[in-house]
SEKOL-90626 format. One record per residue (C-alpha): y negated, x negated, z negated. Coordinates in nm, 4 decimals, always signed. Example, Ala and Ser with C-alpha at 12.3 -4.5 7.8 and 13.67 -1.06 7.14 Angstrom:
REM SEKOL-90626
      north       east         up
    +0.4500    -1.2300    -0.7800
    +0.1060    -1.3670    -0.7140
REM end
This chain:
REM SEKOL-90626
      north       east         up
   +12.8462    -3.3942    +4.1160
   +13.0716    -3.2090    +3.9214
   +13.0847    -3.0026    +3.6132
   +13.2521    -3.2080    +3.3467
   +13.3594    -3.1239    +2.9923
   +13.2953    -3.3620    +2.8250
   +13.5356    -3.4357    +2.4460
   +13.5530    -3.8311    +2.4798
   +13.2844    -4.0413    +2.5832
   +13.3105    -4.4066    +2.5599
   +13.0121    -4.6557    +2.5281
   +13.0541    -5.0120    +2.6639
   +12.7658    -5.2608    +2.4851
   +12.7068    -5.3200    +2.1021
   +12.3569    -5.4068    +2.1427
   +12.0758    -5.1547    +1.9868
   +12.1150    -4.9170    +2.2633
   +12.5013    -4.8714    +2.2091
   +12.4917    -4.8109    +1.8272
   +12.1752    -4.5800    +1.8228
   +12.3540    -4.4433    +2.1079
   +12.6536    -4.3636    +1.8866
   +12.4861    -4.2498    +1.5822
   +12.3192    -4.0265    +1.7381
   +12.6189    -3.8921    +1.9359
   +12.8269    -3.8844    +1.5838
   +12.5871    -3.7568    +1.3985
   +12.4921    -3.4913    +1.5993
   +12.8461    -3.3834    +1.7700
   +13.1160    -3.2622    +1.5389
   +13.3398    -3.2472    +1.8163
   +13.3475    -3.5652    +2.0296
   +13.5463    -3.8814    +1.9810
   +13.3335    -4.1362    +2.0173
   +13.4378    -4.5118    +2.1323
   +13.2090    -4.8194    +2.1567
   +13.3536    -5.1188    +2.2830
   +13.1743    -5.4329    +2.1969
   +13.1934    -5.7872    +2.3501
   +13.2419    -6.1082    +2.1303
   +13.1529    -6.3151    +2.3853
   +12.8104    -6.1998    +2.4575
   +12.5640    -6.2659    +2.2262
   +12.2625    -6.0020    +2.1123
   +11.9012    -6.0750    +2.1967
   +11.7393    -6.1462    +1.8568
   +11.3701    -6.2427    +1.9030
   +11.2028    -5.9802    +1.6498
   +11.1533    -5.6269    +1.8211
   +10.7767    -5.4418    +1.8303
   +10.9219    -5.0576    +1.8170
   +10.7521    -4.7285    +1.8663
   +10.6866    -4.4033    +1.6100
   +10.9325    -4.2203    +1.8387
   +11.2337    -4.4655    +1.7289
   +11.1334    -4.3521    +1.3419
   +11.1358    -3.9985    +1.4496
   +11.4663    -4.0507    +1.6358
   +11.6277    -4.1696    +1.3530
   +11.4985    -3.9315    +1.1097
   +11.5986    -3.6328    +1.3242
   +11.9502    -3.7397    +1.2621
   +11.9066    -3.7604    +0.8603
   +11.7394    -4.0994    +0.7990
   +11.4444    -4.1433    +0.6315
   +11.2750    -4.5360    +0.7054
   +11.3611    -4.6251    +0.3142
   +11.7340    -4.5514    +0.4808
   +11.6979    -4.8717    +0.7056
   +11.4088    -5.0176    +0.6952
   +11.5027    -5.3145    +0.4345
   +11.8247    -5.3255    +0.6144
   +11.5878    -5.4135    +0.9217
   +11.3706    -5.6089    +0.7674
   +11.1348    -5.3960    +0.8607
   +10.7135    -5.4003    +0.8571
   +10.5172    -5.1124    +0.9745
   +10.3042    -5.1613    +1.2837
    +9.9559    -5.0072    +1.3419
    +9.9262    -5.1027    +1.7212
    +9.9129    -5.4270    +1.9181
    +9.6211    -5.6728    +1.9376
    +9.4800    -5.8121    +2.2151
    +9.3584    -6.1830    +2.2106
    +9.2111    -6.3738    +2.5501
    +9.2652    -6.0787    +2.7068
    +8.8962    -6.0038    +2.7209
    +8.5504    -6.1524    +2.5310
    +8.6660    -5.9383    +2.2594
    +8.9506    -5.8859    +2.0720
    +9.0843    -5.5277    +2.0831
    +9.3518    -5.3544    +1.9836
    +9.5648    -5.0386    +2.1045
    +9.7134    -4.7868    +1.8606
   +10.0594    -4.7343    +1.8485
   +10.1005    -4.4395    +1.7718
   +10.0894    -4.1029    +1.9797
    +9.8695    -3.9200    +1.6984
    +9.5593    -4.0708    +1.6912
    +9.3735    -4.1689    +1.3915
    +9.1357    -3.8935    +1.3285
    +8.8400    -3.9048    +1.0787
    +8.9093    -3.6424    +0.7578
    +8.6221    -3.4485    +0.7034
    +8.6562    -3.3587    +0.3238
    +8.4075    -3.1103    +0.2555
    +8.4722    -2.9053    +0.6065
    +8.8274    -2.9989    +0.6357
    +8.7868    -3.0358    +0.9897
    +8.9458    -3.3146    +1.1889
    +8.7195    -3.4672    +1.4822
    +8.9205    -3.7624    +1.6994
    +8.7898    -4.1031    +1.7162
    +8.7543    -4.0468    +2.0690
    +8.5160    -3.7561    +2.0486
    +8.3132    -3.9865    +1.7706
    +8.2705    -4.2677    +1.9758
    +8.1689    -4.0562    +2.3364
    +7.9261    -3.8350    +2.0768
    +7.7577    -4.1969    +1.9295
    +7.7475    -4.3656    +2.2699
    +7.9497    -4.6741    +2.1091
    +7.9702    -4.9567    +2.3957
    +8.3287    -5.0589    +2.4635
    +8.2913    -5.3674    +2.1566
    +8.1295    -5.1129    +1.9055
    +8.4217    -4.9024    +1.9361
    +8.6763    -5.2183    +1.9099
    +8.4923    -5.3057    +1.6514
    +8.5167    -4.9846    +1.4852
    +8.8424    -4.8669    +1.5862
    +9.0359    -4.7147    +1.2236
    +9.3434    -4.9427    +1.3660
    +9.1899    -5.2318    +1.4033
    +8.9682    -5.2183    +1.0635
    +9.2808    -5.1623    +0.9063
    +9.4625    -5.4282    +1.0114
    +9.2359    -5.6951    +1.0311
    +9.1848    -5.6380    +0.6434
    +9.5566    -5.5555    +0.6170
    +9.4894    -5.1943    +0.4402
    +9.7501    -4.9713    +0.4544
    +9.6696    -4.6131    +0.6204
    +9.9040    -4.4600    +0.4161
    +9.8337    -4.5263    +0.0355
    +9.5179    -4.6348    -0.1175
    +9.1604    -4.4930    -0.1095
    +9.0576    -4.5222    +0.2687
    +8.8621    -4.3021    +0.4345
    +9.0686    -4.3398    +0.7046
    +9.3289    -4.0528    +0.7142
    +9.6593    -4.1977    +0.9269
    +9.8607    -3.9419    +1.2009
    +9.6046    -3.6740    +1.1972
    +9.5222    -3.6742    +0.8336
    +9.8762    -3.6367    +0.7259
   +10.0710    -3.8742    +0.5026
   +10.4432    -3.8114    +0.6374
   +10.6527    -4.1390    +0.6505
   +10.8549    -4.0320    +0.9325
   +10.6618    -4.1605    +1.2221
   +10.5645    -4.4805    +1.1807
   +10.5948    -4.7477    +1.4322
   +10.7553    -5.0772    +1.3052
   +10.8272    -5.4147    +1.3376
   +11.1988    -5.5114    +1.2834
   +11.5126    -5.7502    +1.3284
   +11.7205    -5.6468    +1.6206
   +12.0245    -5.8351    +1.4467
   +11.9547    -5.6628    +1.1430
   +11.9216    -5.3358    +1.2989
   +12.2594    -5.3788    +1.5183
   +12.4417    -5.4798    +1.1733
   +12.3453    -5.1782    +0.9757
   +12.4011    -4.9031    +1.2676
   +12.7222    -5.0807    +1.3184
   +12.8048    -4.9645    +0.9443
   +12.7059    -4.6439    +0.9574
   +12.9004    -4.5621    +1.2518
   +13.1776    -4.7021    +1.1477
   +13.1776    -4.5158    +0.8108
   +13.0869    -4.1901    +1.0475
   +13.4404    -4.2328    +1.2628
   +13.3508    -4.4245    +1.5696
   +13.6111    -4.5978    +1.7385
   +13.5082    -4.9374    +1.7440
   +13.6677    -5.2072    +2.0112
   +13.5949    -5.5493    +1.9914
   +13.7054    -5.6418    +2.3593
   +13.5346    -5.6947    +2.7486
   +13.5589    -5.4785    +2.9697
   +13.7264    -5.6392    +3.3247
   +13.7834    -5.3794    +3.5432
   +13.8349    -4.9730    +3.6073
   +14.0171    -4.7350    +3.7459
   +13.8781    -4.4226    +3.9604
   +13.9935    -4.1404    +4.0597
   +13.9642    -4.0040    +4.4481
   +13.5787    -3.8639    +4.4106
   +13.4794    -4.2033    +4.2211
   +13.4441    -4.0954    +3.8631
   +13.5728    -4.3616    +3.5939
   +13.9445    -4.2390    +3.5089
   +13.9581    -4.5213    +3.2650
   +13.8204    -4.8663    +3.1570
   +14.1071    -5.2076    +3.1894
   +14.0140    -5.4360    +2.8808
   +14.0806    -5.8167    +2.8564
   +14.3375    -5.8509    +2.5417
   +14.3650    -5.4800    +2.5347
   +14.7505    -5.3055    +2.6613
   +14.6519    -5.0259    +2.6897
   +14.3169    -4.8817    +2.8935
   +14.0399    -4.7001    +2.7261
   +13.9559    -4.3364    +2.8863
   +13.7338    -4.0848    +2.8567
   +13.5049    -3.7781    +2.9975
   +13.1867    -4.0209    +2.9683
   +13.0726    -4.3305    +2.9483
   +12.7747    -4.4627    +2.8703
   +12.6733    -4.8279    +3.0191
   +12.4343    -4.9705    +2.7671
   +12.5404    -5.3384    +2.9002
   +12.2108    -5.4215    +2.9395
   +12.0725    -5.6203    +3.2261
   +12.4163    -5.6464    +3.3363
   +12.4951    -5.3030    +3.3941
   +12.8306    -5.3583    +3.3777
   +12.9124    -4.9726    +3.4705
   +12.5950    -4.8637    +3.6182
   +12.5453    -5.1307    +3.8398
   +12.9061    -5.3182    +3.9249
   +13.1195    -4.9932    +3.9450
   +12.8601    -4.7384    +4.0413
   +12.6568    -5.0048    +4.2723
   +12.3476    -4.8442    +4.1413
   +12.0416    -5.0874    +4.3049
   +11.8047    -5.2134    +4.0795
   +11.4479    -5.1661    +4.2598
   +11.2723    -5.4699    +4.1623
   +10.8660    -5.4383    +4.0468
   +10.8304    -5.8494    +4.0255
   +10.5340    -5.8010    +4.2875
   +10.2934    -5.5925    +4.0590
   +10.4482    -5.7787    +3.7466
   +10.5246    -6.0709    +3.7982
   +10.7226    -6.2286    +3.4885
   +11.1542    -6.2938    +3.5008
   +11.1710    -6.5160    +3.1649
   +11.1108    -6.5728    +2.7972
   +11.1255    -6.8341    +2.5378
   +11.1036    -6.7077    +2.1959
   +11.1205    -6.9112    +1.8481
   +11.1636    -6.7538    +1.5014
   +10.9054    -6.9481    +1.2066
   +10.9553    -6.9344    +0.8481
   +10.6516    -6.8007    +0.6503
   +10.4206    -7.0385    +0.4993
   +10.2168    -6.7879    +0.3219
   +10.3512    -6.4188    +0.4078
   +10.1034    -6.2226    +0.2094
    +9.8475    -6.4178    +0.5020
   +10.0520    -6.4662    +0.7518
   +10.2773    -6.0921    +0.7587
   +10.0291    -5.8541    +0.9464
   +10.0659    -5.4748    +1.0223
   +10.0431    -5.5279    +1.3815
   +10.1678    -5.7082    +1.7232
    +9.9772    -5.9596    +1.8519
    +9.9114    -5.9973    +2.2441
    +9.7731    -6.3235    +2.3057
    +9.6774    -6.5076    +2.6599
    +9.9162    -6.7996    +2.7711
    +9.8637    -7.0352    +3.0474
   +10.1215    -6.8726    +3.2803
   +10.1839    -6.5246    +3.0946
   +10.1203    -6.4186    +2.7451
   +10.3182    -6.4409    +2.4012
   +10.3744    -6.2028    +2.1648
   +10.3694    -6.2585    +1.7415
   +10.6058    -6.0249    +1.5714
   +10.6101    -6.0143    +1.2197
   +10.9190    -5.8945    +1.0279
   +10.9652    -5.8757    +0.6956
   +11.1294    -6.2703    +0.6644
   +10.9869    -6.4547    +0.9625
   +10.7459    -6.4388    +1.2734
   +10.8607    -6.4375    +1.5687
   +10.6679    -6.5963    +1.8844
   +10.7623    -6.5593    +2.2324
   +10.5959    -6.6971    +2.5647
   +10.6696    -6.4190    +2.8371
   +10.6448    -6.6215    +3.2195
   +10.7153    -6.6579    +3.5580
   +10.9001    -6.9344    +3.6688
   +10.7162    -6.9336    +4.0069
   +10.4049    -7.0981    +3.7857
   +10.6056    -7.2705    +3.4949
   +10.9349    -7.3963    +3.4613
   +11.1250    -7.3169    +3.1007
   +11.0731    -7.6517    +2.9785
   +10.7359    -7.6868    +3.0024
   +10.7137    -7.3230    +2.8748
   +10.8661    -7.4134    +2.5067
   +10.6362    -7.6999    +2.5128
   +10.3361    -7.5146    +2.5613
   +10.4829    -7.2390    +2.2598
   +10.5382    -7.4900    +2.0612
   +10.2352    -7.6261    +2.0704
   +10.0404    -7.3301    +2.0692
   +10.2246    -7.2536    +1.7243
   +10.2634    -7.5541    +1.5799
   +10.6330    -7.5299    +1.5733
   +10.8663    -7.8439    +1.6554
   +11.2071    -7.8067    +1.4212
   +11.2598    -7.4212    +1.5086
   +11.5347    -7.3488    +1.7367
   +11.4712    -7.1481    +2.0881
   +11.5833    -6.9529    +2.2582
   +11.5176    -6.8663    +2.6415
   +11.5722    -6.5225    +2.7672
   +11.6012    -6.4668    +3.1593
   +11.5225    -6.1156    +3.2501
   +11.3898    -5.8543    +3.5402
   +11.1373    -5.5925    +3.5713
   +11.2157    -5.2989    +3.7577
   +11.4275    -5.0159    +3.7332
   +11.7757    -4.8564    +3.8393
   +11.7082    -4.6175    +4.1634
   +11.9010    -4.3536    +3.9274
   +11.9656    -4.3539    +3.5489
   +12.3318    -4.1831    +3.6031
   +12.6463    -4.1523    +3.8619
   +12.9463    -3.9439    +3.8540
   +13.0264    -3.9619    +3.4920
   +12.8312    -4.2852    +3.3590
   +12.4891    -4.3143    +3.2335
   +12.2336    -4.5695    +3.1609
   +12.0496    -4.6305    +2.8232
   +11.8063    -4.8701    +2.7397
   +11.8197    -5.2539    +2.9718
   +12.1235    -5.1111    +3.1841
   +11.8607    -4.8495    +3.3333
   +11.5172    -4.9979    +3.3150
   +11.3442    -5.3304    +3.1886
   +11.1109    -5.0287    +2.9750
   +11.2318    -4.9473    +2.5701
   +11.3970    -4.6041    +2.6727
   +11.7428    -4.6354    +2.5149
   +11.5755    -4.3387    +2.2756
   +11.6311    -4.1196    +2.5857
   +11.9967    -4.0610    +2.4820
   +11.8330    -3.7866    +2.2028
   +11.7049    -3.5559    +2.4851
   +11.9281    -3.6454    +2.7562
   +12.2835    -3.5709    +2.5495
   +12.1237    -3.2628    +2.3700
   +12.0134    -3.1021    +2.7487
   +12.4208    -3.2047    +2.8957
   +12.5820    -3.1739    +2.6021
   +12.4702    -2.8485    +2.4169
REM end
């Protein structure tokens, strides 16, 4: 591979992972010109995301602060997901990567939850049942405000790390703003074909209703499970983990509240399904449900019946979502590289923070 200096790079997908992808790019590199060309014709995955602390920190690294975007996201914070079916007892796992931690006033010591519960000999239920997390959300306390006892992120009360709960729609719209009000060269066409040069590196990208081809130094494919770069130009094989998880599809519904002050909880819910599992997102407008299956065991009609009847939900439109686990055998080639669904069926469009500040710098 080359050395290349790199002064243009060009993203193709105007999904989450293309627009954090270019505010992070614009609003960390003075220098580049920065083009995003988005589709009209395919539509973005809106089904209510479950995010983690280092999206928060992402985004505050490049000047936001979550009172920024979160109402723009419709945004509620998350204190971890919660398991239900998944054993005799409901549990839950923290989602964030500082762990609660119990605040010793008096010593001002700090002693992890972890080193309480081996110390106590709690069983695996007394330390559900105890776990800060999980007390917290089950009586929806906040571990930021209030009186608790329960100091949140190792006794700290910065804002800038929280997991949450948001809109991907929402999300898309107001990074879409930004960026544009930061410079970025925004296309609204689909991407047909390229042109290489004689070692295989993208020389430029042939657009449908466009004259005249897009180039640049780099382009990032964040096409999703397309991988319309990554995969049909740099032929890229996906290696496929479908035998140690086996699940391909998706039907997900969006339901009013009833009562949100009930019904709006700080957390993800995990429960059991018949052929999979379904997750409950709450944002700040809706819930979201959504059945994650194999189609080996259940086909996708029987698969909304059994969500809908699981949630009591019969007027709501769906939506079915075909996917794959696995990953790409490489995350870049020549002069493209992979963020977020393009590279891996994992949440690691993020990676474009580290990844551009090591290449780019």
């Amino acid at each position: 591979m080359r050395n290349i200096k790199v002064n243009d790079i060009v993203i193709v997908g105007g999904g989450s992972s293309g627009w954090l992808s270019a505010i992070y790019l614009l609003k960390t590199f003075e220098h580049l010109n920065i083009t995003l060309i988005e589709s009209d014709k395919i539509p973005h995955i809106g089904v209510g995301e479950s995010i983690q602390p280092q999206v928060t920190r992402f985004l505050y690294s490049i000047g936001y602060k979550p009172t920024d975007w979160m109402p723009h996201a419709n945004a509620t914070y998350k204190l971890g997901t919660m398991f239900n079916g998944w054993s005799d007892n409901q549990f839950m796992i923290d989602s964030e990567d500082a762990v609660f931690n119990i605040l010793d006033t008096t010593e001002h010591s700090y002693f992890a939850t972890h080193d309480v519960a081996i110390a106590t000999g709690m069983t695996a239920k007394e330390w559900s049942d105890w776990f800060p997390p999980y007390r917290l959300a089950i009586n929806n306390k906040s571990p930021k405000f209030g009186k608790e006892r329960f100091n949140y992120l190792d006794g700290s009360l910065d804002l800038t790390t929280n997991a949450v709960q948001w809109d991907n729609l929402a999300i898309i719209e107001w990074l879409k703003l930004e960026c544009i009000k930061l410079g970025v060269n925004h296309i609204v066409d689909n991407v047909v074909d390229t042109n290489l040069d004689q070692e295989g590196y993208i020389k430029e990208l042939i657009l449908e209703d466009r004259v005249v081809n897009v180039s640049g130094d780099l382009y990032i494919d964040c096409t999703g499970f397309r991988g319309v770069l990554i995969g049909d130009v740099c032929k890229r094989p996906w290696e496929s983990v479908e035998n140690i998880l086996p699940t391909n599809n998706a039907v997900a519904i969006r339901k009013k509240y009833t009562n949100p002050q009930k019904e709006c909880h700080p957390y993800t819910e995990a429960t059991t399904m018949d052929s999979g599992w379904m997750w409950t997102i709450p944002t700040y407008n809706d819930l979201t449900h959504g059945y994650v299956y194999s189609d080996k065991y259940i086909d996708k009609d029987e698969a909304e019946k059994e969500l809908r009847t699981k949630i009591n939900e019969w007027d709501a439109s769906v939506m079915h979502v075909p996917f794959r686990v696995g990953q790409r055998d490489s995350i870049a080639h020549k002069n493209v590289y992979a963020v977020g669904l393009s590279r891996t069926t994992r949440s690691d469009k993020f990676n474009i923070y580290c990844e551009c500040n090591r290449q780019l710098r």
